[in-house]
C-alpha positions as CSV (number, residue, x, y, z in Angstrom):
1,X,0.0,0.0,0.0
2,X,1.5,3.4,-0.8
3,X,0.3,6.7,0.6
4,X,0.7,10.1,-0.9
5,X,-0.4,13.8,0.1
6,X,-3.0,15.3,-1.7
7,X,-0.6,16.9,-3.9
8,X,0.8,13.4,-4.7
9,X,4.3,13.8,-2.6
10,X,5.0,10.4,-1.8
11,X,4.5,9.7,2.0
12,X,5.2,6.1,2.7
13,X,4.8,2.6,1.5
14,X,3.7,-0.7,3.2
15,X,4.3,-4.0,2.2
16,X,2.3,-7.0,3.6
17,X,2.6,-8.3,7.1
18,X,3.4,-6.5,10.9
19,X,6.6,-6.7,12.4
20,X,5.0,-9.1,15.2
21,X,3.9,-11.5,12.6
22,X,6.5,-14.2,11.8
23,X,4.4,-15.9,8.6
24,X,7.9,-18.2,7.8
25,X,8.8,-19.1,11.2
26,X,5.3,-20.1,11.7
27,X,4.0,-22.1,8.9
28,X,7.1,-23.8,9.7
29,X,6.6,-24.9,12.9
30,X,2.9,-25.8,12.3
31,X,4.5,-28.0,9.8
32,X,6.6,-30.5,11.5
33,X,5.7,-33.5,12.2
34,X,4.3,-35.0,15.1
35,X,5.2,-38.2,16.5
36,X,3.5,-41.2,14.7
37,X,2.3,-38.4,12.1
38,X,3.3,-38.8,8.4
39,X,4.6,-35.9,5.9
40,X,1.1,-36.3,4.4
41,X,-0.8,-36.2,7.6
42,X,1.6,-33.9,8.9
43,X,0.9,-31.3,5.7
44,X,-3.0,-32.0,6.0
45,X,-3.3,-30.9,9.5
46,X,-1.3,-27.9,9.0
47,X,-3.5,-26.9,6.3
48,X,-6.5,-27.3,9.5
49,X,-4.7,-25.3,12.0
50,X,-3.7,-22.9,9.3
51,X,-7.1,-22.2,8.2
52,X,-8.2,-21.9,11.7
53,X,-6.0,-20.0,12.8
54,X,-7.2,-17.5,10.0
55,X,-10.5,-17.2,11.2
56,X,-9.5,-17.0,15.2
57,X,-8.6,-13.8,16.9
58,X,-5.0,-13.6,16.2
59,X,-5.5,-13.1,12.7
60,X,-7.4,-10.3,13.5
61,X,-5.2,-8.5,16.0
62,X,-2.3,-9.3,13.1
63,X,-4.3,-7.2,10.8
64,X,-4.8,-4.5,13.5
65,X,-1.2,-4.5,13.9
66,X,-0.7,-3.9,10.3
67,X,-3.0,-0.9,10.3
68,X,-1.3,0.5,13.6
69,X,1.9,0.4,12.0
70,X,0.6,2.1,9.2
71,X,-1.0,4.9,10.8
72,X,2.1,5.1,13.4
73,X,4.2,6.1,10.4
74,X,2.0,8.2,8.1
75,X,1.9,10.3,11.6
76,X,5.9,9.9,12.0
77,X,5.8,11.0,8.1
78,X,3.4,14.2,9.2
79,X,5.5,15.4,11.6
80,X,8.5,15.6,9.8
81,X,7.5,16.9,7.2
82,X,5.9,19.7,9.5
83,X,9.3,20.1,11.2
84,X,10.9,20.2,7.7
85,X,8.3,23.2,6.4
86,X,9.4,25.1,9.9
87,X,13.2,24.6,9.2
């Protein structure tokens, strides 16, 4: 996502996921195998938790985290570029 003034200065530009949300380090764990548990089994419960995990409340606070840091850095954006007009 890209953000830009009204005048069409470029402001900032965000790409994907929140800081706090470790997609890589996560899928992988979720994909190991538990004992007894085949690389087939193993891949078709992941693709459960995975999908519930979507729908449960930590994929929503991810997505809130996204829009914080968003919002935190169009304001950090703001104010410089009021401190720069001052200068």
């Amino acid at each position: 996502m890209v953000f830009y003034t009204s005048d069409l200065e470029y402001l900032y530009h965000y790409t994907e996921l929140p800081a706090l949300y470790h997609k890589e380090r996560l899928a992988a764990a979720m994909q190991v195998a538990r004992p007894g548990e085949t690389r087939e089994q193993a891949w078709e419960r992941f693709l459960r938790d995975w999908g519930a995990m979507q729908q449960s409340p930590f994929f929503r606070l991810w997505a809130g985290a996204a829009i914080d840091e968003m919002l935190s850095a169009l304001h950090e954006r703001h104010l410089a570029r009021l401190a720069g007009r001052r200068a």
